[in-house]
MARNU-665035 format. One record per residue (C-alpha): residue in one letter; x negated, y negated, z; residue number from 1. Coordinates in Angstrom, 1 decimal, decimal comma. Layout:
   residu        x        y        z   num
        A        X        Y        Z   NUM
...
***
This chain:
   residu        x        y        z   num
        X    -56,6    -98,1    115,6     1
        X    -55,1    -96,0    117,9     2
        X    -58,0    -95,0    121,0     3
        X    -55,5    -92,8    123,5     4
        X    -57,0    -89,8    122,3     5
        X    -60,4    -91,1    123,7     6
        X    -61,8    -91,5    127,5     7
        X    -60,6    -95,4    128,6     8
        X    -64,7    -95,9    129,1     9
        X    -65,6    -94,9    125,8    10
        X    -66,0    -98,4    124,3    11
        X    -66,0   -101,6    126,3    12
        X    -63,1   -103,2    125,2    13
        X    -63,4   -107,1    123,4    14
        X    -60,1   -108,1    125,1    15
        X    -61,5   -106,8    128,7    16
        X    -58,8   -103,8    129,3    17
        X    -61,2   -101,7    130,7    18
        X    -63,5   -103,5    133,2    19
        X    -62,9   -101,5    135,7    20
        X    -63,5    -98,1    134,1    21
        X    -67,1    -99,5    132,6    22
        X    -68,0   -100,8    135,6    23
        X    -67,7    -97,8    137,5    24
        X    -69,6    -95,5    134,7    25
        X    -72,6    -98,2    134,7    26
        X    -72,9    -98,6    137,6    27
        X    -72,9    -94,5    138,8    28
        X    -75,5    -94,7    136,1    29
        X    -77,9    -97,7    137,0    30
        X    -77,8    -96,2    140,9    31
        X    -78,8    -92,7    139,4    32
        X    -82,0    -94,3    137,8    33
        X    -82,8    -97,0    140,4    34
        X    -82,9    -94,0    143,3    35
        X    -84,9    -91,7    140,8    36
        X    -87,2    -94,1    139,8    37
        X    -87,7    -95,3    143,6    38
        X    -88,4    -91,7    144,2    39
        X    -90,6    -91,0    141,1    40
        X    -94,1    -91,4    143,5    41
        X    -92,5    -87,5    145,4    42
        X    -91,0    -85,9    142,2    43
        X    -93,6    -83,7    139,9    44
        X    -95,5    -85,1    137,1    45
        X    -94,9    -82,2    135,0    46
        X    -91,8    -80,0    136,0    47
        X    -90,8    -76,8    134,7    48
        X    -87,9    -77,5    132,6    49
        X    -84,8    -75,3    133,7    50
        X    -83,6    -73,0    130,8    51
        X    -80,8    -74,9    129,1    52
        X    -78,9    -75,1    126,0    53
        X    -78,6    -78,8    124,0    54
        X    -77,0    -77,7    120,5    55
        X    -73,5    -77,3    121,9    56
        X    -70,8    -79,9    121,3    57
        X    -67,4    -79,7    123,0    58
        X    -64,3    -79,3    121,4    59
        X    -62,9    -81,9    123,4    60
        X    -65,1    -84,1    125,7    61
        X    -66,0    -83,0    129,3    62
        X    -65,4    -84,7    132,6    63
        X    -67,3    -87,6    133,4    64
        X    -68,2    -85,9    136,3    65
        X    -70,2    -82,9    134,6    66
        X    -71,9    -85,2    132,3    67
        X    -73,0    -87,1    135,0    68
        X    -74,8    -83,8    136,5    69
        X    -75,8    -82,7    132,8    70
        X    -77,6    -86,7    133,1    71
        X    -79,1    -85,9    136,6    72
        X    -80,4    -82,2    135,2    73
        X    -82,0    -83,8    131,7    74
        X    -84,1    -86,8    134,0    75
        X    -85,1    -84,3    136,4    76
        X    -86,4    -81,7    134,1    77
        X    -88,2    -85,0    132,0    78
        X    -91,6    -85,8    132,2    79
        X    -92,5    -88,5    134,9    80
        X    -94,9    -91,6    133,9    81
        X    -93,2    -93,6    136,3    82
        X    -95,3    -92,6    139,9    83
        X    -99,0    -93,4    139,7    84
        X    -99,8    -89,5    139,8    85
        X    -99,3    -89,5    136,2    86
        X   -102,6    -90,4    134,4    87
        X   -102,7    -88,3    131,6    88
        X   -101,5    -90,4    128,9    89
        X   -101,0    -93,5    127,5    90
        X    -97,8    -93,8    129,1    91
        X    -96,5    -95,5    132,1    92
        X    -94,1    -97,2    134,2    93
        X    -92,0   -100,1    131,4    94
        X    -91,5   -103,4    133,0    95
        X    -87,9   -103,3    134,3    96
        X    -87,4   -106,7    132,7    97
        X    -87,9   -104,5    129,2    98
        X    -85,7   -102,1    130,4    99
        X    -82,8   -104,4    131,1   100
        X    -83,9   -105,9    127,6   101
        X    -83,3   -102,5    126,2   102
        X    -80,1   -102,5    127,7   103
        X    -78,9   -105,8    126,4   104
        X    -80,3   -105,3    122,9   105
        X    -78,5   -102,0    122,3   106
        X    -75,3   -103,6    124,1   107
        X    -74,6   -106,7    121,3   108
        X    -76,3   -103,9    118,4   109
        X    -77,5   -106,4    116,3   110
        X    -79,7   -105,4    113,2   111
        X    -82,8   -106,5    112,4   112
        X    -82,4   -105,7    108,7   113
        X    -81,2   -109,5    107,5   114
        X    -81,2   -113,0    109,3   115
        X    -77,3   -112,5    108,8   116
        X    -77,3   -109,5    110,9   117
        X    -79,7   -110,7    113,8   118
        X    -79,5   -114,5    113,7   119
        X    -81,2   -115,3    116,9   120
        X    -84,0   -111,9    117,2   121
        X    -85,2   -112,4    114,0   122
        X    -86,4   -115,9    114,4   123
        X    -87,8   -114,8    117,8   124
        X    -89,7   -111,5    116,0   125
        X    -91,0   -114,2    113,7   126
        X    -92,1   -116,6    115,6   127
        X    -93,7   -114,9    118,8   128
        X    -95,4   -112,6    116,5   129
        X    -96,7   -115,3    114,9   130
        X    -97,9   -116,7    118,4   131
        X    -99,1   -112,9    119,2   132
        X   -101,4   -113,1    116,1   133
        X   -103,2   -116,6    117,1   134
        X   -104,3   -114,8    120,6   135
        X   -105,9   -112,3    118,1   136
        X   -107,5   -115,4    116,4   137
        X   -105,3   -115,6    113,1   138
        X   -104,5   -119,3    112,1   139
        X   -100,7   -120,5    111,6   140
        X   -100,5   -118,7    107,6   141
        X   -100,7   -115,2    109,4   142
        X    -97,8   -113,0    110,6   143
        X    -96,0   -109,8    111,1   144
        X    -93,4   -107,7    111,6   145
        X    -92,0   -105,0    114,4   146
        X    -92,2   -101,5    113,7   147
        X    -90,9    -98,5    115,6   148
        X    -94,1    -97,0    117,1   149
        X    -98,0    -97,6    115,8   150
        X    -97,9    -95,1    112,9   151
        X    -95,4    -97,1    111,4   152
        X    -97,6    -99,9    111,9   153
        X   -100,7    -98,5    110,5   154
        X    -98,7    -97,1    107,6   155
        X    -97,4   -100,8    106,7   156
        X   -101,4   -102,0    107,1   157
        X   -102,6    -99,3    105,0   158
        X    -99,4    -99,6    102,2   159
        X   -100,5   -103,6    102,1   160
        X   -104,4   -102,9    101,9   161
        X   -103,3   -100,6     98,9   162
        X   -101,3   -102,6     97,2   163
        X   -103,0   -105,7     97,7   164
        X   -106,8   -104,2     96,8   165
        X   -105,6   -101,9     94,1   166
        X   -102,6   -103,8     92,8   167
        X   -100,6   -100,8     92,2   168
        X    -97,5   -102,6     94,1   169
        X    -95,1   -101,7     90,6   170
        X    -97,4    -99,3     88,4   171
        X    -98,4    -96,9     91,2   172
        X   -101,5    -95,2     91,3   173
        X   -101,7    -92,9     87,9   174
        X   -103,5    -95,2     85,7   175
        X   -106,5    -95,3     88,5   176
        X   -109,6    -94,1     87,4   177
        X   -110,8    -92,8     90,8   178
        X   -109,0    -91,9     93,8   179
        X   -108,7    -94,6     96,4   180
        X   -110,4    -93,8     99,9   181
        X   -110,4    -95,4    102,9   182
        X   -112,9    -95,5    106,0   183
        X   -112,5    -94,5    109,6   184
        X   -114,4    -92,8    112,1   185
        X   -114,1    -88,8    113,1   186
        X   -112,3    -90,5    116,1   187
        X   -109,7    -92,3    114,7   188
        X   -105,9    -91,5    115,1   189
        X   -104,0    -89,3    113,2   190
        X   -101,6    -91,7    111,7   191
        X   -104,3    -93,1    109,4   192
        X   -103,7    -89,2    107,9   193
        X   -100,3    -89,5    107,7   194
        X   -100,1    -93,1    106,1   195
        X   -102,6    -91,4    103,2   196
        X   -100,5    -88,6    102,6   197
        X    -97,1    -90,8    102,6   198
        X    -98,9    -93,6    100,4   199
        X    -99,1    -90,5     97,7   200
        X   -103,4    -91,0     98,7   201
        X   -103,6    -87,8     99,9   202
        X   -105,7    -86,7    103,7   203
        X   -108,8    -86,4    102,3   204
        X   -109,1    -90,3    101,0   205
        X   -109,3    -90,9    104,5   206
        X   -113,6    -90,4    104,5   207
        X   -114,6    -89,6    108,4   208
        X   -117,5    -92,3    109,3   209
        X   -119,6    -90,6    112,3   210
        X   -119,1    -91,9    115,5   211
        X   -121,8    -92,7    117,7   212
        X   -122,3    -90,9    121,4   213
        X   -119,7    -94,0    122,8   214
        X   -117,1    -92,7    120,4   215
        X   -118,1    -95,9    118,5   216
        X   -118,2    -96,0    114,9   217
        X   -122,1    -95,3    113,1   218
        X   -122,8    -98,5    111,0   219
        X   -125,5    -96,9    109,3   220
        X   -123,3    -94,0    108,1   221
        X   -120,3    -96,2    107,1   222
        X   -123,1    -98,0    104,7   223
        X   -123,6    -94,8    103,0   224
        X   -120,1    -93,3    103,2   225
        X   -119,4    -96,2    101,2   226
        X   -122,5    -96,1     98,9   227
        X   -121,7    -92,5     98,5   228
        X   -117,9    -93,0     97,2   229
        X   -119,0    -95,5     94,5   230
        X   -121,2    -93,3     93,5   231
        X   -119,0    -90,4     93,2   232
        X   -116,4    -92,0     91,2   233
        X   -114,2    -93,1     93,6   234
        X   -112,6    -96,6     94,8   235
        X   -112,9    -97,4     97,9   236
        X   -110,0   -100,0     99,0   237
        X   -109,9   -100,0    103,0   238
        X   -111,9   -100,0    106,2   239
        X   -110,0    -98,8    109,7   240
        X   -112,0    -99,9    113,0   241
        X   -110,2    -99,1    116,3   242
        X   -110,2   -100,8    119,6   243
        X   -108,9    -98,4    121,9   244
        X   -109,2    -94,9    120,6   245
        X   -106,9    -92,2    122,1   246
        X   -109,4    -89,9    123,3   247
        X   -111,8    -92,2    125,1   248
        X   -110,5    -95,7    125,1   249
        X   -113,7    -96,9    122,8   250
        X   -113,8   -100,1    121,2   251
        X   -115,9   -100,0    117,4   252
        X   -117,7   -102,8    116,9   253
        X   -115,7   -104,9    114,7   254
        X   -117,6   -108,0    113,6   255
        X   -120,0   -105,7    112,4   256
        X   -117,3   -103,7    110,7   257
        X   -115,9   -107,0    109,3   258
        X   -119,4   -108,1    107,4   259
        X   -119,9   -104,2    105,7   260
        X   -115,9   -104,5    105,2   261
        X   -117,0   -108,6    103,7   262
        X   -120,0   -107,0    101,5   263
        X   -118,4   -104,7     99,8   264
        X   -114,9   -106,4     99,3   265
        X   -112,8   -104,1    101,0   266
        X   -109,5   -104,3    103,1   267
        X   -110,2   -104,6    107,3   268
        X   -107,5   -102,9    108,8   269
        X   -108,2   -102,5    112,9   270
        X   -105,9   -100,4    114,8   271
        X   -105,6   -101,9    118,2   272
        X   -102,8   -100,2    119,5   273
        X   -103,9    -99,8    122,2   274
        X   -106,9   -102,0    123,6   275
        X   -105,0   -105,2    121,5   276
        X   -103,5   -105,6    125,4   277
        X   -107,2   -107,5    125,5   278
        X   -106,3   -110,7    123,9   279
        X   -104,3   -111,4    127,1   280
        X   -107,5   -111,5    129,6   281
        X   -110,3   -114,7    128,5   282
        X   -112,6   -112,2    130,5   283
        X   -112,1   -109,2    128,3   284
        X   -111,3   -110,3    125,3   285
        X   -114,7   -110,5    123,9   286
        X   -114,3   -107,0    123,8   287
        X   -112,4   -107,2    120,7   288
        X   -114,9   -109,9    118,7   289
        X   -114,6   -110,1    115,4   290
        X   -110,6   -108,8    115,4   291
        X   -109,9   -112,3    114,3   292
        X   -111,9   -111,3    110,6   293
        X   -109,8   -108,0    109,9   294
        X   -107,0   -108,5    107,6   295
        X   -104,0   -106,3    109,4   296
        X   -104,0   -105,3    113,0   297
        X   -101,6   -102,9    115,0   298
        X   -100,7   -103,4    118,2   299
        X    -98,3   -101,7    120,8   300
        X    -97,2   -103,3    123,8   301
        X    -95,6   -100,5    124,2   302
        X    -98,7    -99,0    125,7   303
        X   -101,0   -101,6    128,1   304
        X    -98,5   -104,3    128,3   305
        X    -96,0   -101,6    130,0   306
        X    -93,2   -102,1    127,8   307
        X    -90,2    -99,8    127,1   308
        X    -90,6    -98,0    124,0   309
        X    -90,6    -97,9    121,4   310
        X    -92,3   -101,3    120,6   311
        X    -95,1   -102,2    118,0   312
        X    -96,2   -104,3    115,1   313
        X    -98,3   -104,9    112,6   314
        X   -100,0   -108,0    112,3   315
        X   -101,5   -109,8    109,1   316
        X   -104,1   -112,4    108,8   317
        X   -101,8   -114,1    105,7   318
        X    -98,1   -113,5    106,1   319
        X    -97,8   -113,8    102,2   320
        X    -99,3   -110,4    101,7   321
        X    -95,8   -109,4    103,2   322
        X    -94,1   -111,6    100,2   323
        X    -96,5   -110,3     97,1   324
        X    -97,2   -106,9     98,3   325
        X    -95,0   -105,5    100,6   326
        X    -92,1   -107,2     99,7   327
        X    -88,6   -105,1     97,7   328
        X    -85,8   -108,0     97,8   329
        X    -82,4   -106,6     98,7   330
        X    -79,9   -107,5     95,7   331
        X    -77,2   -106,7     98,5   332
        X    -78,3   -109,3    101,0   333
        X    -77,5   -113,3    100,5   334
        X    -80,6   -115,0     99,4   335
        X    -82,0   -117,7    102,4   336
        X    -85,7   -119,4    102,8   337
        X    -85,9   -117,1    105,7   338
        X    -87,1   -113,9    103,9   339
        X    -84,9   -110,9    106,4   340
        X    -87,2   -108,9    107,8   341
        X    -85,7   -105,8    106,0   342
        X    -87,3   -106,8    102,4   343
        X    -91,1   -107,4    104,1   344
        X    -91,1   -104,4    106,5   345
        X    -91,5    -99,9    105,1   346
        X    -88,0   -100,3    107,6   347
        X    -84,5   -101,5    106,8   348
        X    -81,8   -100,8    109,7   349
        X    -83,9   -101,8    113,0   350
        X    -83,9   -101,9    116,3   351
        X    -84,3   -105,4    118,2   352
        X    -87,4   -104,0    119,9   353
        X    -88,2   -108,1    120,5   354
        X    -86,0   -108,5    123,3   355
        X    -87,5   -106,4    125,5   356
        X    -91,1   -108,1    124,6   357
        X    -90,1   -111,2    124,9   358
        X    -88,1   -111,2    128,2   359
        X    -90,7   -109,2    129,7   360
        X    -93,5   -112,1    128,2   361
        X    -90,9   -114,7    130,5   362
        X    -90,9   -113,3    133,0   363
        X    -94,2   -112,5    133,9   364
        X    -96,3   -114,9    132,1   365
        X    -99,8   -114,3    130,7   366
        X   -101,1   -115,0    134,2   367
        X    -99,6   -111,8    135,3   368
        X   -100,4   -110,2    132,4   369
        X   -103,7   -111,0    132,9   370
        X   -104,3   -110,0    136,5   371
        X   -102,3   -106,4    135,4   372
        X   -105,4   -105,9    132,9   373
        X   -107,8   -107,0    135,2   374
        X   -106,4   -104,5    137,9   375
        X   -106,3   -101,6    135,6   376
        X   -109,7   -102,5    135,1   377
        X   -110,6   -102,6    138,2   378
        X   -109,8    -99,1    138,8   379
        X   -111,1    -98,2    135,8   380
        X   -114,4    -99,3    137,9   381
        X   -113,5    -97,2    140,7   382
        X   -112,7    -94,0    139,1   383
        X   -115,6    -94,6    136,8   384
        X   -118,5    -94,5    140,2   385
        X   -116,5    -92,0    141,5   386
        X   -117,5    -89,8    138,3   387
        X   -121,2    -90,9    138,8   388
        X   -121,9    -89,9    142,3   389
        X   -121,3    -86,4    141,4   390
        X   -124,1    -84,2    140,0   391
        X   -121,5    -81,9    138,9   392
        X   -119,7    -84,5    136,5   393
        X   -120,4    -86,3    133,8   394
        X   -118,6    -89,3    131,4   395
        X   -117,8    -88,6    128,2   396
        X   -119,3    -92,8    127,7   397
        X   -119,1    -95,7    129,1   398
        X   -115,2    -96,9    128,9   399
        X   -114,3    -99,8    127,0   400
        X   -111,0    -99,6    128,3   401
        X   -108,7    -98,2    131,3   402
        X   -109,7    -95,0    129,9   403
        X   -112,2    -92,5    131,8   404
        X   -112,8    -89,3    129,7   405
        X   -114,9    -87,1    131,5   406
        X   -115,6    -83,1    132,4   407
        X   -117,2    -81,0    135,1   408
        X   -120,6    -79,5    134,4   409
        X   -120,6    -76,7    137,2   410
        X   -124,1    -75,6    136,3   411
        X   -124,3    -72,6    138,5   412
        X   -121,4    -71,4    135,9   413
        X   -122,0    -70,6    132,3   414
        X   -122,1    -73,4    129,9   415
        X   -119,8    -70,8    127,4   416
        X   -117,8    -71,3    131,3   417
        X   -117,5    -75,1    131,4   418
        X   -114,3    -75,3    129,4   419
        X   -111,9    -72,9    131,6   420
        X   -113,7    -74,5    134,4   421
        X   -112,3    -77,3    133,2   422
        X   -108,9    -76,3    132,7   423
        X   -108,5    -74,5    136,0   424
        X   -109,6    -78,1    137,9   425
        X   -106,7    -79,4    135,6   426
        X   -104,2    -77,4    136,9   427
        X   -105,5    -77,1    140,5   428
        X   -104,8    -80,7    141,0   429
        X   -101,7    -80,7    139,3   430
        X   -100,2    -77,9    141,9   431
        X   -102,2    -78,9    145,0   432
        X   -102,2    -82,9    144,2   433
        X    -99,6    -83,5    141,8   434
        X   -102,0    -85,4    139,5   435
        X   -101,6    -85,1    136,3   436
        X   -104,9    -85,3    133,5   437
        X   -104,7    -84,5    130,5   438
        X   -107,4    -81,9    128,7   439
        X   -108,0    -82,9    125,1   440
        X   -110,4    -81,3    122,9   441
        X   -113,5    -83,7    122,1   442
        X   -117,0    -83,2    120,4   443
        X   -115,9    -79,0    120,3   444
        X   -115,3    -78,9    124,6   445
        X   -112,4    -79,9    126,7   446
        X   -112,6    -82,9    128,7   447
        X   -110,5    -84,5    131,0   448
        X   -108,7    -87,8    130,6   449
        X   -107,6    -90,2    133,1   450
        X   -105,6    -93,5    131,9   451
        X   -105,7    -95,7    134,5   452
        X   -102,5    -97,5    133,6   453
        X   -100,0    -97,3    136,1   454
        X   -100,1   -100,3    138,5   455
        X    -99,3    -98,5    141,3   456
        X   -102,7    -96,2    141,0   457
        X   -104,6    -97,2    144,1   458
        X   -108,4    -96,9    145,0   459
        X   -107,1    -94,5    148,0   460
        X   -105,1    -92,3    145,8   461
        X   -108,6    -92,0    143,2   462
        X   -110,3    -91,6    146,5   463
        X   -108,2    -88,8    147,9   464
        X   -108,3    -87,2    144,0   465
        X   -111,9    -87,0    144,0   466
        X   -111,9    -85,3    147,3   467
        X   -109,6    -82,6    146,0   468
        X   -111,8    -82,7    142,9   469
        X   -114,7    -81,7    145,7   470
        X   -112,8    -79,1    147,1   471
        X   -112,2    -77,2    143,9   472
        X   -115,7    -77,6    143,0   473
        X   -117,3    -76,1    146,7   474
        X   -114,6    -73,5    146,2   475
        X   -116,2    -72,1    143,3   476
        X   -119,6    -72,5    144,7   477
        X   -118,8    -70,8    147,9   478
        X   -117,1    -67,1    146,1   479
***
């Protein structure tokens, strides 16, 4: 194939021809990011994006040059999880190890969709997953697959829990003489909606369990949630516990969960996206008792164990659920023992997310793994007394997690007041501090959220927030 009408640095070329014109574009780009992310503690946590214009595509491509600056403008303008200022989210800093991972996996493009196409990364997705699910207590017959992002992993739980409680795998779910529901608290995340409506279930058989002052879910209402949907007609198939939920980092109480989900013979599903990171501390991981009993679990590393996204799984007590009810073999694909990862998983053509999981995993070990949890924590301490020693603030709960959800209460201010109140000490520390919170809406007020997840958050930078925090409020005191 003829390639003059192409830049020399378009492809890297098999034979080596153009060395020197890749090495020159990689490396002009690998500077760029090493001085901006060496930087990213002085650049703003939010910017203003400049007015620009992305739909356009050349005729002919530009110079290298002025795509370099077009790459410069596009960081810039992105958000920044990468200084510690950035606590709003449950975003942060990735490993670089993952990064370079990225880098490599996306370099050879392999394909996760047969063991033909990714040899050596499916075996690895295999077995560390399998290792990943004994930390969560699972014995050698359980499993898993990647997935990109935790929806796509709680939509493969949920898919499996349906499948194997209703067995509607090949006949689907018209001959059902109910409608199938599933359990979760008011708390839970959004996905579980999504997975219902995409499993043809619909968004209301997801039945909200109240969740207790802790953002934990109410045992005695999941009792008669359930009572009520037998008694109404209506099969219930699924119960979804979360460790780690998005608003204030609570835990449910899952071994608990696990004997009403035992009782009544329903699916455990327990999304532990987030506060799965657990397993990694023998201090913490108590926390998550009982995980061990639930049938499926999600889990990002993405999120606590700071690597690149996107990368997540679902995790299943017994892998042969993936053979008898996930399972759509691939006519196309050569028959092996090895079943590819394409016929067990809702994805076909994949990323090799695994890389970057398991080179970051090598290279810092679960003893740094460990002492990164038990930092975050840590602060998560700090910021927490920090909250307490002001009359004027108050915790949304006790954390679980590196999470810290909590709100002023300026009482010589209108309660109908609070919320703006709130907002306005959002911004004012944004523009004075650079320190980003975010302001979700919970329990029908806005609250602020800190996520105590970059490891470069120190107790002086909390010290110096709360200081600012006391400003704002003697400010409004004082007019």
């Amino acid at each position: 194939m003829k390639l003059s009408f192409l830049p020399s640095n378009t492809f890297i070329d098999p034979n080596g021809q153009n060395i020197k014109e890749i090495s020159i574009l990689v490396d002009q780009i690998v500077k760029f990011v090493i001085e901006h992310a060496s930087n990213a503690g002085n650049h703003r946590t939010l910017p203003s994006p400049e007015s620009s214009h992305y739909g356009d595509i050349p005729e002919t491509g530009i110079e290298l040059e002025e795509l370099l600056k077009k790459l410069q403008a596009i960081v810039k303008n992105s958000m920044n999880p990468l200084g510690p200022n950035y606590m709003g989210h449950m975003d942060s800093i990735p490993t670089l190890m993952s990064c370079l991972g990225e880098f490599v996996s996306t370099s050879i493009n392999n394909n996760m969709l047969s063991l033909e196409m990714s040899p050596v990364f499916s075996k690895m997705e295999v077995q560390l997953l399998g290792t990943i699910a004994r930390m969560f207590g699972y014995d050698d017959n359980s499993g898993g697959v990647m997935t990109s992002g935790g929806s796509l992993a709680n939509l493969q739980a949920l898919a499996a829990a349906r499948n194997n409680q209703l067995k509607v795998k090949e006949s689907g779910l018209f001959g059902l003489s109910g409608q199938p529901v599933i359990f979760a608290s008011d708390v839970s995340h959004t996905s579980l909606h999504k997975a219902a409506m995409l499993l043809g279930l619909g968004t209301s058989s997801v039945i909200p369990v109240k969740s207790s002052s802790d953002s934990k879910m109410d045992l005695d209402d999941l009792r008669k949630k359930i009572k009520q949907a037998k008694n109404e007609g209506k099969i219930p198939f699924a119960i979804a516990a979360t460790a780690g939920t998005t608003v204030t980092g609570s835990i449910d109480p899952i071994r608990s969960i696990a004997d009403i989900a035992k009782e009544n013979g329903l699916w455990l599903h327990v999304d532990a996206a987030y506060g799965g990171a657990l397993i990694f501390s023998e201090t913490y991981r108590d926390k998550l008792n009982g995980i061990e009993m639930a049938d499926s679990i999600t889990f990002n590393p993405q999120k606590w164990m700071y690597i690149a996204k996107t990368c997540a799984m679902v995790l299943f007590k017994n892998h042969g659920v993936l053979e008898t009810d996930c399972r759509i073999s691939a006519p196309y694909m050569n028959e092996t023992a090895f079943a590819n990862l394409d016929e067990i998983s809702v994805q076909g053509t994949r990323h090799a997310d695994i890389l970057k999981l398991y080179l970051s995993l090598q290279h810092i070990g679960l003893k740094g793994y460990r002492e990164l949890l038990h930092e975050s924590l840590a602060l998560k301490d700090e910021f927490t007394k920090q909250v307490k020693q002001r009359h004027y603030l108050e915790l949304s709960s006790e954390p679980d997690t590196n999470v810290v959800c909590f709100r002023g209460i300026p009482h010589h201010l209108d309660e109908a007041q609070w919320d703006n109140w709130n907002l306005e000490l959002q911004q004012f520390l944004l523009n004075e501090e650079n320190v980003f919170f975010s302001l979700p809406a919970y329990r029908g007020n806005r609250w602020l959220r800190a996520v105590l997840l970059n490891p470069f958050i120190s107790n002086t930078l909390i010290q110096r927030v709360f200081e600012k925090i006391d400003q704002f409020y003697d400010q409004g005191i004082s007019r």
